[in-house]
C-alpha positions in Angstrom: 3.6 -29.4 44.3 1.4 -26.5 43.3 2.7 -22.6 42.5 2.1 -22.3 46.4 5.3 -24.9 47.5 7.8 -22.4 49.7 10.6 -23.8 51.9 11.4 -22.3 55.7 14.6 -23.4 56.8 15.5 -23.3 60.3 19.2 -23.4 60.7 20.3 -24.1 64.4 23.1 -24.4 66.7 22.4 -25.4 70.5 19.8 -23.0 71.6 20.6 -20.2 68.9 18.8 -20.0 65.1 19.7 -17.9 61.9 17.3 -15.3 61.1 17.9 -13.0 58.3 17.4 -9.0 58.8 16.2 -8.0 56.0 15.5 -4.3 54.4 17.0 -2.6 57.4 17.2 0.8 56.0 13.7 0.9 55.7 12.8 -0.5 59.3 13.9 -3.6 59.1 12.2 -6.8 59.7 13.1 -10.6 61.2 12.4 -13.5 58.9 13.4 -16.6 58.6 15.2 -18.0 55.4 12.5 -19.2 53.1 11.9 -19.4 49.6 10.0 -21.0 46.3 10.3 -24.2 45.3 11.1 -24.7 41.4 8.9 -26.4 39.3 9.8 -30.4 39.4 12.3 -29.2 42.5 12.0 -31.4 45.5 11.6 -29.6 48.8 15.0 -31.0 50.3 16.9 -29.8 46.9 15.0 -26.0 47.4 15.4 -26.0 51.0 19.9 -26.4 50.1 19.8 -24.2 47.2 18.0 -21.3 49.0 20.3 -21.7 52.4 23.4 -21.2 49.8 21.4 -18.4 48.1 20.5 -16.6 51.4 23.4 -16.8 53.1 26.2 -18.5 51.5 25.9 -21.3 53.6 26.2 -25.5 52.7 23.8 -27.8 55.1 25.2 -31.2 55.9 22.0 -32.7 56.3 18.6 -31.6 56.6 15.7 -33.1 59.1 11.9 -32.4 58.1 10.0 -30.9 60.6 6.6 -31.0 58.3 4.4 -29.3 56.6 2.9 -25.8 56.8 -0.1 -24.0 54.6 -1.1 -20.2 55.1 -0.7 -18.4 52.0 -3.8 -19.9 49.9 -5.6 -19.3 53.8 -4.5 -15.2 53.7 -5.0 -15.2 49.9 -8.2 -16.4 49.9 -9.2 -14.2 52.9 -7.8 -10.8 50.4 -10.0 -11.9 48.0 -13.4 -12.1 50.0 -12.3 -9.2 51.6 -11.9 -7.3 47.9 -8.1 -6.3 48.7 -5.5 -6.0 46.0 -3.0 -8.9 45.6 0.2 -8.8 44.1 1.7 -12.0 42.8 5.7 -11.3 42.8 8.4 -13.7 40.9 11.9 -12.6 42.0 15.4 -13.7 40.2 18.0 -11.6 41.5 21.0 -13.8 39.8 19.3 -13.4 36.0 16.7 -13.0 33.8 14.9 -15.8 32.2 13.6 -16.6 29.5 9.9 -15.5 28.1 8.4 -18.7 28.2 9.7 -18.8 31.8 8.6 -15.3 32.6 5.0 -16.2 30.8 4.9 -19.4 33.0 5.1 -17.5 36.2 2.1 -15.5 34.6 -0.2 -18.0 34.1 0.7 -19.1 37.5 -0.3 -15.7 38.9 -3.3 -15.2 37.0 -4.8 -18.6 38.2 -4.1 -18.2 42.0 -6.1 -15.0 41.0 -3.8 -11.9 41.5 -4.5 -8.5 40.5 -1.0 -7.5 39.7 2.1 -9.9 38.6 5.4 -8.1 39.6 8.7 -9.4 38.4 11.8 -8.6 39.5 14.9 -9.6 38.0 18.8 -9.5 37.9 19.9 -7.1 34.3 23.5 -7.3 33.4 23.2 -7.2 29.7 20.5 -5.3 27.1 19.5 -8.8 26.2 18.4 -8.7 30.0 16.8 -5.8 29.9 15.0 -6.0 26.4 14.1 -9.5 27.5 12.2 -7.8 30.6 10.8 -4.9 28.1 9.9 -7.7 25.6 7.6 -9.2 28.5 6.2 -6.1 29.6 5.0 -5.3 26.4 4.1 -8.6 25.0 1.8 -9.6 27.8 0.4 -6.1 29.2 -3.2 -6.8 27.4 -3.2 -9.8 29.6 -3.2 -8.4 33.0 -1.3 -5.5 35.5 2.3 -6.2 35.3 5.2 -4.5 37.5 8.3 -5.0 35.6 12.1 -3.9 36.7 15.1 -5.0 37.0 18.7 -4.5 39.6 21.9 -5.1 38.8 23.4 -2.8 35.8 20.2 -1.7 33.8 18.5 -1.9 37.1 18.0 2.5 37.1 17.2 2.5 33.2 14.4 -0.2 33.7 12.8 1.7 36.7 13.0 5.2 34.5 11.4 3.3 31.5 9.3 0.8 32.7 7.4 3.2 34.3 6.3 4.7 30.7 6.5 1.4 29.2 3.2 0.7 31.2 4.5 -1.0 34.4 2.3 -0.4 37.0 4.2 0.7 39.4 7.8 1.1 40.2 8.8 0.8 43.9 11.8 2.6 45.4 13.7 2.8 49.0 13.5 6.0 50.8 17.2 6.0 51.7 19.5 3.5 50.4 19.7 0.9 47.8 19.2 -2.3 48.6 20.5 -4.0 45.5 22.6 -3.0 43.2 21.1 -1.4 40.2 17.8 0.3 42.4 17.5 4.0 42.7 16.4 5.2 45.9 12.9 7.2 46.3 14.7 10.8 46.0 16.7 9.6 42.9 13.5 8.1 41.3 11.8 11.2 41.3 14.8 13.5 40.4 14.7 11.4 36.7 10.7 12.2 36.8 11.0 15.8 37.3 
């Protein structure tokens, strides 16, 4: 397993499969669920834990239908081609620790990205202090995008920002977590 392991799960009944919309209010897209594989997690155990994550939903039994690599491909293909790559790390049920956080640096910074972005779930100031604790302590090291949803979700976006995130991202119409400001909220707080 390498920092590029990701699960698709492909949930069907007869001749119908699950997709999941996601980010409708900004157009929308059709994906799959999918998601990363923890370190020392084996693919079966990801593969349950992001169908109950996703969607809420226990699988029975699960039937491997192989193998699949086209990130490192599309990566690789960025980099000769001198675009930008973002490396992101998403928790959206807590924060972890720094050394976990630091981990998922290193990770980024050797598969070569140009920005790490986290993203993580804030319910408490340890949360968010935690996330402004990383920010700071490893922005020497390389471009970080740090903020946070759930109830410091708004502060981190406002502060972040002149903590030396960046960049801060916003919807243009309507949240799509709790704790995120949308575009024309974001720049209400700037001006």
């Amino acid at each position: 397993m390498s920092e590029w392991s990701e699960v698709l799960i492909h949930v069907r009944r007869g001749d119908e499969f699950l997709v999941a919309h996601r980010s409708p209010d900004s157009g929308g897209y059709w994906h799959t669920i999918a998601g990363g594989v923890e370190p020392g997690e084996a693919f079966h155990v990801a593969a349950l834990r992001e169908l109950h994550e996703e969607t809420g939903l226990d699988a029975g039994e699960l039937q491997s239908v192989g193998e699949f690599a086209y990130v490192r491909e599309a990566w690789e293909e960025a980099r000769r081609l001198r675009v930008g790559r973002i490396c992101s790390f998403h928790d959206f049920t807590r924060t972890p620790s720094p050394a976990v956080l630091h981990k998922k640096l290193l990770g980024a910074r050797k598969a070569g990205a140009n920005v790490f972005k986290v993203v993580t779930r804030a319910d408490t100031l340890c949360d968010l202090l935690t996330l402004f604790e990383f920010l700071w302590s490893e922005l020497s090291s390389m471009r970080l995008c740090v903020m946070a949803t759930g109830k410091f979700g708004p502060i981190s976006r406002l502060f972040f920002r002149d903590a030396g995130s960046s960049f801060i991202y916003a919807p243009l119409r309507y949240p799509l977590h709790h704790g995120q400001l949308t575009f024309r909220q974001l720049r209400g707080q700037h001006d």
